[in-house]
N, C-alpha and C positions, 0 to 999 in steps of 0.2 A: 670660490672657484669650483663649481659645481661640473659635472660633467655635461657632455653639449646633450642636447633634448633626445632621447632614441627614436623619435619619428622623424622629427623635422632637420637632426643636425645640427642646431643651430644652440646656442650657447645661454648659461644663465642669467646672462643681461638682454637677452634678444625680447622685444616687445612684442604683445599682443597680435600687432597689426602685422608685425615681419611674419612672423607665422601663417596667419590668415595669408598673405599676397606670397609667401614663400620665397621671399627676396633675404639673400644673404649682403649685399650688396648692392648702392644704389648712389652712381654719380653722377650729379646734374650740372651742368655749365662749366666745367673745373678750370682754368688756366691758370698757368706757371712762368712765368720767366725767369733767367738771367742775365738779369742786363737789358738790353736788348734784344738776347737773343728767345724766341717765343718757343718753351718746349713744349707746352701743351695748350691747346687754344679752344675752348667753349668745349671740353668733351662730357658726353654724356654715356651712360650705360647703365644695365642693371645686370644682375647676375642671380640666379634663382640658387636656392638652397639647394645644394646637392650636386649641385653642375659643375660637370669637369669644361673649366673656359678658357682659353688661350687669347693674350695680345700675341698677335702676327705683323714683324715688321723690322725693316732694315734698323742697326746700326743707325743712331743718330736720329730716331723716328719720335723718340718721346716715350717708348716703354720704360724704359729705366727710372724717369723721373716718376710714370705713375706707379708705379712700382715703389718707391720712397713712400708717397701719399699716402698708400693703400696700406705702407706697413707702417706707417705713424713717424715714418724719418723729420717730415714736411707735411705742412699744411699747406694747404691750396690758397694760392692768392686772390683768388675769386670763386665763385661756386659753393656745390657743398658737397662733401662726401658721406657717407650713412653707410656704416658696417654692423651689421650683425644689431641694429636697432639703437648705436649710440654712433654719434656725431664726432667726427672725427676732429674738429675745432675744438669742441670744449670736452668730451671724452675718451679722448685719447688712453689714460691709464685703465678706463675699462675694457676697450677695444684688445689692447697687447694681451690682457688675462685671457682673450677666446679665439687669438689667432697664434700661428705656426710661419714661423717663416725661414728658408729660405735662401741663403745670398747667394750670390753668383760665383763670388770669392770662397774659397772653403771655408769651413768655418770650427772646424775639428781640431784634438790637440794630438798630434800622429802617437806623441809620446803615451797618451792613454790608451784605453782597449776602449772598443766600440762601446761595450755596457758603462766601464766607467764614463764615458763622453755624454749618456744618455742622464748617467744618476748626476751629474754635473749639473750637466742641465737643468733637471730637475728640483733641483734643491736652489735654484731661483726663481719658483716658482713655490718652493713653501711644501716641499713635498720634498717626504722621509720616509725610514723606514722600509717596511713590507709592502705598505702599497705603490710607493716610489717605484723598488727593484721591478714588480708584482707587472709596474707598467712599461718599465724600461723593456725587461723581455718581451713584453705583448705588442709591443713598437716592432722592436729588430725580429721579431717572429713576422707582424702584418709584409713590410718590406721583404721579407725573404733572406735573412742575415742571420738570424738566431744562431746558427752553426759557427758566427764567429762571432759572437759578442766578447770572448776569450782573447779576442787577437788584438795586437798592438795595432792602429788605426793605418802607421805608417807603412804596416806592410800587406794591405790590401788594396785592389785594383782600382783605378776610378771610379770605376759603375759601382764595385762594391759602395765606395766612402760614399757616395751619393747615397744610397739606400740607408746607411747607416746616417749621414745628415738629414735626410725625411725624416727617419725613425725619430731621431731628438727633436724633431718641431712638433714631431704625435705625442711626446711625452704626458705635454700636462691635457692632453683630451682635448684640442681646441676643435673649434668647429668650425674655420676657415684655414687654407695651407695657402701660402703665399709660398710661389716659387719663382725666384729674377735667372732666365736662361739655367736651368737648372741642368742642363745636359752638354753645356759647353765643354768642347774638350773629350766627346767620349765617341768611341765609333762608333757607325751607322746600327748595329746590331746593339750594342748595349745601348743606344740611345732608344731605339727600339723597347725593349723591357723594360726599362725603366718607364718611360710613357706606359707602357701598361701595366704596372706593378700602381701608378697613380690613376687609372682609369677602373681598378680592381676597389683601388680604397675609395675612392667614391660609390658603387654600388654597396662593398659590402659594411661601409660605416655612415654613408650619407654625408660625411664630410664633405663640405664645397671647397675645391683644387682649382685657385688662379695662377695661371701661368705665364712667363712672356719668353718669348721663343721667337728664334729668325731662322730657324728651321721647317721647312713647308713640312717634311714629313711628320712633326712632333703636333705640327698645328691641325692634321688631316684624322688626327685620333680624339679630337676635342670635340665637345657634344657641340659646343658654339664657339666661334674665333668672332674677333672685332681684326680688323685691319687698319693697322695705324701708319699714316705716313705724314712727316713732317708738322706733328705736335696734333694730327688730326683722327678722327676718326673715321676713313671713308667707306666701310664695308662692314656690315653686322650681320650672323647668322651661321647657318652649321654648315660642313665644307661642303653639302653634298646641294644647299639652298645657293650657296656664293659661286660655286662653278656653273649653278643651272641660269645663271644672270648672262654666264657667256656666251653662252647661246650654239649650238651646233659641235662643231669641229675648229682646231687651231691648224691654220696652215703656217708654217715659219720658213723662209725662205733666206737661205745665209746668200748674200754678196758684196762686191768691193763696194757698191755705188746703191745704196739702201733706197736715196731719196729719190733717184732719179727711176729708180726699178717699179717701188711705189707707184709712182706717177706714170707711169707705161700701165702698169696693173689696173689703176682705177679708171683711166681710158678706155683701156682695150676690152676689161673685163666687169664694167660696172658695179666693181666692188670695192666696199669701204676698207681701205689698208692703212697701216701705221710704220713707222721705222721705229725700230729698237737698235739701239747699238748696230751692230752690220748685219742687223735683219728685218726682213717684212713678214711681219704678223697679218693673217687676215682670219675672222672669225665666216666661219661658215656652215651650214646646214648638211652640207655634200662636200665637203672636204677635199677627200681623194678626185673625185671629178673635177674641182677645180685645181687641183696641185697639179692636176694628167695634163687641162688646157694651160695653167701656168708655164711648164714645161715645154710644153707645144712651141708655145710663143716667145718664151725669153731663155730657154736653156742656155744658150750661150752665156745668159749672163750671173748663172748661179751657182754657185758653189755646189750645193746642196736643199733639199728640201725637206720637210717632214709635215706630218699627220700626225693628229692626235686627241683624244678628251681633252677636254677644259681640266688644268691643275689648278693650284693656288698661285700657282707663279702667273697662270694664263688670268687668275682675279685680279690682281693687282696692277697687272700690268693694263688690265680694261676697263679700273678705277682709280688709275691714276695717269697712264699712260707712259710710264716709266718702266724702267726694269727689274727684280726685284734684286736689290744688292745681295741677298743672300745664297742664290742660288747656285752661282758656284763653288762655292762653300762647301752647301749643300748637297754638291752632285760628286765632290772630289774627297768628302771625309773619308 
């Protein structure tokens, strides 16, 4: 169990060639089911050494299961996966030595103090002693915790435990962090820091940080997001390359009667609109000019109106056509 490489990050099983192409990860074709039911279907992806990446997507979208894969829960029932240069079908017990993970569920014992929680850890991982404690603190120091490695688990805040659950996946030095929603549950500000407390340890350790998250804000601090809906992948690239696909301005127009409003819009005003839930979306170049003749023309019929940059919620919904489940969520923590 070597420590992970000081240039590249990447771990003492990592091959020649992941080095050369700087891929920490790399999933070709992968699908899953149960049952019936299809959670993940032909996805592909890479993920370079070093990069902070986020899955972006509703509940029920298929993060979860890759998430399993990715941490060696499951194999993929088709495809291949390749972490850190060994294959996750047949090397599985080498991949767990060089990754950090993660759950979405806690995974702390309240009743220890945060350091003991780390030396715990640790010592399933074969590691004792001075250099165990030596890395325990230089965990809970990297996160921002050091100040209570002393303290009983149970009686620190969310965001702390969370910092303090990072810190035990940093223990044995791995060279990939696997995190499943790792901010559920916490408010918009400490959701906040913590995303950047993981956007820190990527620069200043080189560690590669996979995330999955249904929160747009957590997904807009990611060097690159994939967009998954419905066991797929439909959107790849960094938030500022996925918002510029939308092109212009988002006009959103709240009313009783969405479809019929549309349908007066793309008449009167020869522009391409959609209905969301009780609104019409229309992507536009001039925005506010067309919101002014919207107005003109169907005030009567609208609630309200808005202008604005392209979000992540404005991607998904222009790569899939849907809404994004999370967003009020999102808007209301």
């Amino acid at each position: 169990m070597g420590a992970a490489n000081a240039k590249t990050g990447l771990g003492p099983h990592t091959t020649a060639e992941d080095v050369r192409t700087g891929l920490a990860v790399e999933v070709a074709g992968v699908g899953f089911s149960y049952g019936d039911r299809v959670a993940l279907a032909d996805v592909s992806f890479r993920v370079r050494s070093g990069e902070f990446f986020g899955f972006l997507g509703p509940n029920g979208g298929g993060k979860t299961t890759l998430f399993h894969l990715l941490a060696t829960l499951s194999v993929p029932q088709s495809g291949r996966i390749c972490v850190l240069g060994c294959d996750l079908a047949t090397e599985r017990a080498a991949v767990r030595r060089q990754i950090g993970v993660v759950f979405q569920n806690p995974g702390l014992d309240g009743k220890l103090t945060a350091l003991e929680n780390l030396l715990y850890h640790g010592h399933l991982y074969g590691m004792y002693g001075s250099r165990l404690r030596s890395r325990a603190l230089a965990a809970l120091e990297q996160l921002g915790v050091a100040s209570r490695a002393a303290d009983l688990v149970e009686t620190l805040s969310g965001g702390l435990r969370r910092r303090v659950e990072a810190a035990k996946a940093l223990v044995h030095d791995p060279a990939l962090l696997l995190l499943d929603e790792p901010s559920t549950g916490l408010d918009p500000v400490v959701r906040r820091d913590f995303t950047r407390y993981l956007q820190e340890l990527c620069r200043s350790r080189g560690v590669t940080v996979v995330l999955t998250t249904h929160y747009l804000e957590e997904a807009d601090l990611c060097d690159r997001i994939a967009v998954l809906h419905r066991g797929s992948i439909v959107a790849t690239g960094t938030p500022a390359e996925l918002k510029a696909q939308v092109g212009g301005d988002v006009v959103v127009a709240h009313t009783r009667s969405p479809t019929a409003l549309r349908e007066k819009i793309e008449r009167r005003l020869a522009v391409r609109a959609v209905t969301v839930d009780s609104t019409v979306r229309i992507e536009h170049a001039r925005g506010h000019e067309l919101a002014h003749h919207i107005m003109e023309a169907f005030g009567g019929e609208i609630d309200s109106i808005s202008v604005g940059h392209p979000t992540l919620e404005d991607v998904f919904v222009h790569v899939t056509g849907s809404r994004f489940a999370g967003a009020d969520e999102e808007a209301s923590a």
